[in-house]
N, C-alpha and C positions, 0 to 999 in steps of 0.2 A: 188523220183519224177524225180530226175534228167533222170533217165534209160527211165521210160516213155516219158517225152520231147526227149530225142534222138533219141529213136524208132519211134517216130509218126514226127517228121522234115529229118531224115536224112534214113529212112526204107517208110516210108509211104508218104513224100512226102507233107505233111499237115503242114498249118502255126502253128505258136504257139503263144500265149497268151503272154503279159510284162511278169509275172508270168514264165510259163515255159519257156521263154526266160530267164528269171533269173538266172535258175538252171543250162545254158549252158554256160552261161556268159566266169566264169574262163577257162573252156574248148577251146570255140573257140578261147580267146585269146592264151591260150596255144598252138593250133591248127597252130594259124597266126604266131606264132614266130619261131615252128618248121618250117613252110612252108615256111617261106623267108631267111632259109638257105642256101646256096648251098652245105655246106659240116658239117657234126653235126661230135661231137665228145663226146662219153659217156663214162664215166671212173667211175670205182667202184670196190669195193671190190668181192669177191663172197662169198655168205651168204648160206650154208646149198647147194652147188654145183649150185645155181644157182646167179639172181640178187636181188642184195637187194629190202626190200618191197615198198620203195619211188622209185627207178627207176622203178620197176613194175606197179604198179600205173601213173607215170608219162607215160610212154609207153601205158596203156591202157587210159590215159585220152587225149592223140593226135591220138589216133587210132580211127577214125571214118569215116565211110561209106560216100565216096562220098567225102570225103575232104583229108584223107590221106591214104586211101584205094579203092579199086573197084572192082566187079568180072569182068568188063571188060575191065579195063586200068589201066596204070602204073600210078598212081597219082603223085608221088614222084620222077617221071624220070627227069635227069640231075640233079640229087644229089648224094650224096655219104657221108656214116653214118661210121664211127669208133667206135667200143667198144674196151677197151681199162681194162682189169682187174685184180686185184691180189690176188694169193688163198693162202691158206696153203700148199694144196699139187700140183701135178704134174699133168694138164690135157690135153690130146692134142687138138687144136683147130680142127683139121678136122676129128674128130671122136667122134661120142654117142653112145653110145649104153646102156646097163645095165649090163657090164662087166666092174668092176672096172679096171684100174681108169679113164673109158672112160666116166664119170659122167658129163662132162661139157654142163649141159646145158645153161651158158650165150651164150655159142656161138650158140649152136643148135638154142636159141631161138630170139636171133640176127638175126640170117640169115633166119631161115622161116618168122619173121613177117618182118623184114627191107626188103626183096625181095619181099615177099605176098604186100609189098606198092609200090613197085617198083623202089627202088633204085637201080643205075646204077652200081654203087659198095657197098659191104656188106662186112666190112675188121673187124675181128677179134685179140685182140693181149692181149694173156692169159699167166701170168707167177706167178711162188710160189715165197714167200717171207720167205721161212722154213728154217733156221740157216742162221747165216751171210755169209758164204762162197757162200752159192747156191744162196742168194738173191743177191748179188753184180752181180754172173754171169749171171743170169739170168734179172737184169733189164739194165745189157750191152747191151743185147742180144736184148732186147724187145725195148732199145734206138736207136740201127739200124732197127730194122723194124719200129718204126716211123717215124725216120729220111728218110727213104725209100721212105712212103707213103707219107709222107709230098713234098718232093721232088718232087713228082707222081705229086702229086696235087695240087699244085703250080707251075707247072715247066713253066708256063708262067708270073705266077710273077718271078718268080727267074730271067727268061730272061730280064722281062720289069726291075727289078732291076738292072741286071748284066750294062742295056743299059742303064740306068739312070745314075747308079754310072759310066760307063765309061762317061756320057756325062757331068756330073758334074766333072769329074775328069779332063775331057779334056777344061771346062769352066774356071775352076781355074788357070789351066794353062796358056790359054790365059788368064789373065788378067796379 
């Protein structure tokens, strides 16, 4: 029922009944909580080369027409979404195909729906957790590229911090 109520409010344009307002409920709250992000960040494991069934799910229940999607505008612009995952094996983020082991579709499927909503940045960050020597190096590796984007996008906190702490620092002093 719920499919119906979103098709006929959010495709058709048509009010809805207490009733199938009901069935939307969990949804648009879902909806509103993604939407008063400025910057999401989704971390998970990768199940079977892709995302797990609860982030799946969670992604097609904030994905909705006219609120976090559009065919004619960026709905999601001046945001910026991280997926952040760890697999068994070795996949590269900027490559899919169905040539192993180019199998990763969290990230393929990161970036067509997070862009198809229109976020400003769509940042991926994939690495394996396969014997302890490769996983030590490899979540070094993925701890600078967070530390990178973090940096990215904060860099105006970091300043308003930098300036705080020097003003606080310069406060203590005088006293």
């Amino acid at each position: 029922m719920s499919i119906n109520s979103y098709y006929k409010r959010n495709y058709n344009n048509q009010p809805l009944n207490s009733i199938e307002a009901k069935y939307l409920e969990k949804n648009d709250a879902l909806i509103k909580q993604f939407k008063s992000a400025s910057q999401i960040v989704l971390v998970c494991p990768m199940h079977n080369f892709g995302f797990p069934a609860l982030i799946k799910a969670y992604i097609d229940a904030v994905a909705f027409l006219n609120e976090t999607f559009s065919y004619e505008k960026k709905m999601m612009s001046g945001k910026k979404i991280l997926t952040i995952f760890s697999s068994g094996g070795e996949y590269p983020n900027e490559t899919f195909n169905f040539n192993y082991p180019n199998w990763n579709s969290i990230a393929l499927s990161s970036h067509a729906t997070f862009n198809f909503m229109g976020f400003d940045e769509v940042k991926t960050i994939g690495f394996s957790l396969r014997g302890e020597e490769n996983a030590i190096k490899n979540l070094t590796k993925a701890s600078i590229e967070i530390e990178k984007i973090v940096k990215d996008w904060y860099k105006y906190l970091n300043e308003y911090l930098q300036t705080t702490r020097y003003n606080l620092l310069l406060f203590n002093f005088m006293k």
